[in-house]
C-alpha positions in Angstrom: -38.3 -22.7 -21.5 -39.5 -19.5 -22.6 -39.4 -16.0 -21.0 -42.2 -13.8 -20.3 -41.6 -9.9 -20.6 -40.5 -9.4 -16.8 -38.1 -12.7 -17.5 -36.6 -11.0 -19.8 -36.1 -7.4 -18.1 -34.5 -9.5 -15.4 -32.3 -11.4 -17.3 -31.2 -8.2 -19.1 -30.9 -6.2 -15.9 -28.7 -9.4 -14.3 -26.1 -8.9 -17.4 -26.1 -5.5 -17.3 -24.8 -5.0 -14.2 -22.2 -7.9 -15.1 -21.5 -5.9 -18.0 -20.9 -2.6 -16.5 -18.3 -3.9 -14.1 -16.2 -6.1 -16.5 -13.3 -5.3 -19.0 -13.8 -8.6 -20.8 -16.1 -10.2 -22.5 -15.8 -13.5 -24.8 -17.9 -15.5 -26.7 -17.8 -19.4 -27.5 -20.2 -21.7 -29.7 -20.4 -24.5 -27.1 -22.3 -26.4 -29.4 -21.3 -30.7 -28.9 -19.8 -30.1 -25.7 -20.8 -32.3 -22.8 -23.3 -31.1 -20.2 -20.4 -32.7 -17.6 -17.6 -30.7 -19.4 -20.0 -27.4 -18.9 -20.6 -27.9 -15.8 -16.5 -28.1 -14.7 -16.0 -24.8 -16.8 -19.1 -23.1 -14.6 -17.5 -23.9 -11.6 -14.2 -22.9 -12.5 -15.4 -19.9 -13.9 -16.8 -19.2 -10.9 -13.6 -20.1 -8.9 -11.7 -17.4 -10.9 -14.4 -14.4 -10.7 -15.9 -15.3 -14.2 -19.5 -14.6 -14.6 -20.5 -17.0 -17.6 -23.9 -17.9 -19.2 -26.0 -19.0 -22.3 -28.2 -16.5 -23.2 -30.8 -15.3 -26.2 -28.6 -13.4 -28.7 -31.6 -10.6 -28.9 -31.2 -10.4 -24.9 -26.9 -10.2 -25.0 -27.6 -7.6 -27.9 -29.8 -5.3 -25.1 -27.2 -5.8 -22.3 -24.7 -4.5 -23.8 -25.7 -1.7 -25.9 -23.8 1.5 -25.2 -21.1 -0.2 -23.5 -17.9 -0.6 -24.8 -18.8 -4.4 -25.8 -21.2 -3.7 -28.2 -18.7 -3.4 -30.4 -19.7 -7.6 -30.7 -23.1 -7.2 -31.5 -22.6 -8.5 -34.8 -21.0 -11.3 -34.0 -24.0 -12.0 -31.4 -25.4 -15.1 -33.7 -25.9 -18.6 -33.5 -25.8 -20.8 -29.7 -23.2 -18.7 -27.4 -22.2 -19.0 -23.8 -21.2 -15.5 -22.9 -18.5 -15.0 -20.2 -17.3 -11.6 -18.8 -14.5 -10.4 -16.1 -13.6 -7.5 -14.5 -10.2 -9.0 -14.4 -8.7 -8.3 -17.8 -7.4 -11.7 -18.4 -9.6 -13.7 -16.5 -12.2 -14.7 -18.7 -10.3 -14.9 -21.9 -7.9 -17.3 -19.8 -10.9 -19.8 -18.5 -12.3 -19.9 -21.9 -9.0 -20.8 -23.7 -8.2 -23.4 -20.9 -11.3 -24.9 -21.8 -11.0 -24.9 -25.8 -7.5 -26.4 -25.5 -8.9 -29.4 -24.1 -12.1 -29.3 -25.8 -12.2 -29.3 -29.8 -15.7 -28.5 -30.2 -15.9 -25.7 -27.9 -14.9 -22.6 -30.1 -13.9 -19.4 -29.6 -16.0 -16.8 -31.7 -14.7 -13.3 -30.4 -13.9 -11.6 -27.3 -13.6 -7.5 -26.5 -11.6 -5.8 -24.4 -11.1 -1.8 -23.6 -13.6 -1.3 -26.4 -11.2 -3.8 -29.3 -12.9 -6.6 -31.0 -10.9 -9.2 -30.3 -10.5 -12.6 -33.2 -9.7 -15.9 -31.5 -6.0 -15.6 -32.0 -6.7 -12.4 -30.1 -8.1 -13.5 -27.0 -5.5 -16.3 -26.9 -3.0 -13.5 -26.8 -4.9 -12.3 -23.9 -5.1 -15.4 -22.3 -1.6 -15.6 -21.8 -1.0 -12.4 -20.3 -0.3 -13.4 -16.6 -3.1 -12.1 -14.1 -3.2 -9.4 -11.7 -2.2 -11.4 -8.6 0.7 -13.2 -10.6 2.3 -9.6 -12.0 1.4 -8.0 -7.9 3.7 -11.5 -7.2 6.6 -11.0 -9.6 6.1 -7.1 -8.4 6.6 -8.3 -5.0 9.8 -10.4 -5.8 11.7 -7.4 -7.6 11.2 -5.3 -4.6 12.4 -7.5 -1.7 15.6 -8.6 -3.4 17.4 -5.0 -3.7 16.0 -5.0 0.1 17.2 -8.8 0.7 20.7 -8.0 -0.4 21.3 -5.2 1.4 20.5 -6.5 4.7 22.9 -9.2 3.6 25.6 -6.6 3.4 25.1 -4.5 5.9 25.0 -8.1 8.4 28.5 -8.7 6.4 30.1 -5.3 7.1 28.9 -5.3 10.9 30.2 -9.3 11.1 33.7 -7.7 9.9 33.4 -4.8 12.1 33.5 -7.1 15.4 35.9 -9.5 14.2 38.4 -6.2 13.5 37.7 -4.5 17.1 40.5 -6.2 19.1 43.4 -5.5 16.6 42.5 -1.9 16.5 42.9 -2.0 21.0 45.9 -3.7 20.6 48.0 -1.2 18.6 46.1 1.4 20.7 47.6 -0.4 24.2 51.3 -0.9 22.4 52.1 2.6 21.1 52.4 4.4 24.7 55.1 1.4 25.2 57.7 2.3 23.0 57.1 6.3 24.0 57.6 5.3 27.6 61.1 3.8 26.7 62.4 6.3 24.1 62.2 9.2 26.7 64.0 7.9 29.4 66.7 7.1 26.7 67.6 10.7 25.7 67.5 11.9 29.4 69.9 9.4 30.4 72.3 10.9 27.3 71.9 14.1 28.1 74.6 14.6 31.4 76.9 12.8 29.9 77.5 15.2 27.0 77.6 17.9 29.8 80.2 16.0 31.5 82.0 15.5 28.5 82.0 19.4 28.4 83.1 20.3 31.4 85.8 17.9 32.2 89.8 19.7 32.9 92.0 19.3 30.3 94.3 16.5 30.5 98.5 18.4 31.5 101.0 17.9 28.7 103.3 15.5 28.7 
């Protein structure tokens, strides 16, 4: 169906703001591919934050001039479905999903951070893991230092109680031998005096 004049302004507007959000954009002829098969990739699209649509070439062209994606403008020919992101990976990943398992879906380009991007290149970007798997991994590296060290410190408090009653039981046997030793030398003591002071014994 055709579009009046205020169709199209919509239409334009409606991408526009799509546009001015994302960092990705990637095109795909979709040509041969079954009305079922698009309608699974719309929905996952949709499921991952991917705003994705057929639209006039003419109409794609307006939406996206002066933004960084009109560095695709060129390559704006032909029957596209046009899908964008504001997750980096996100859009170049639903796409390549779906061209894996669907021959005659075909990536044409994609753009990202103002970089034309060929089909081997939004592959690349495909496989770059997402925000929320790389905040995951993020997460991971931080709580094992943290992980570890409450292992130790419960290990070094575990041997810290199992060590207390030796420690009391040298501290309760050392005034022991001192109580004994001192009696000991006082007990010597007179008889050396005595020894001292004894008369000598008369000659024979």
């Amino acid at each position: 169906m055709s579009l009046n004049l205020d169709g199209k302004k919509e239409v334009v507007a409606e991408v526009a703001a799509k546009v001015a959000k994302a960092q990705t954009m990637v095109l795909a002829e979709y040509r041969g591919t079954t009305v079922a098969n698009l309608t699974k990739l719309r929905s996952d699209a949709r499921a991952k934050g991917v705003y994705m649509r057929v639209l006039k070439n003419t109409l794609a062209r307006r939406a996206v001039a002066g933004t960084s994606f009109e560095v695709a403008q060129a390559h704006m020919v032909g029957p596209l479905l046009y899908s964008f992101s504001e997750d980096a990976v996100a859009a170049a990943k639903v796409i390549s999903d779906f061209a894996k398992a669907n021959e005659k879906f075909v990536i044409t380009v994609g753009t990202y951070n103002g970089k034309l991007l060929d089909k081997a290149g939004v592959q690349t970007l495909a496989n770059i893991p997402s925000k929320e798997v790389l905040l995951s991994q993020l997460l991971g590296l931080m709580m094992s230092p943290v992980s570890g060290l409450a292992r130790v410190i419960a290990a070094v408090s575990a041997k810290k109680s199992e060590g207390a009653p030796e420690v009391v039981a040298a501290e309760t046997a050392a005034p022991a031998v001192a109580e004994v030793a001192v009696p000991t030398a006082e007990v010597a003591a007179p008889s050396a005096e005595v020894a001292a002071g004894a008369p000598a014994a008369p000659a024979a």
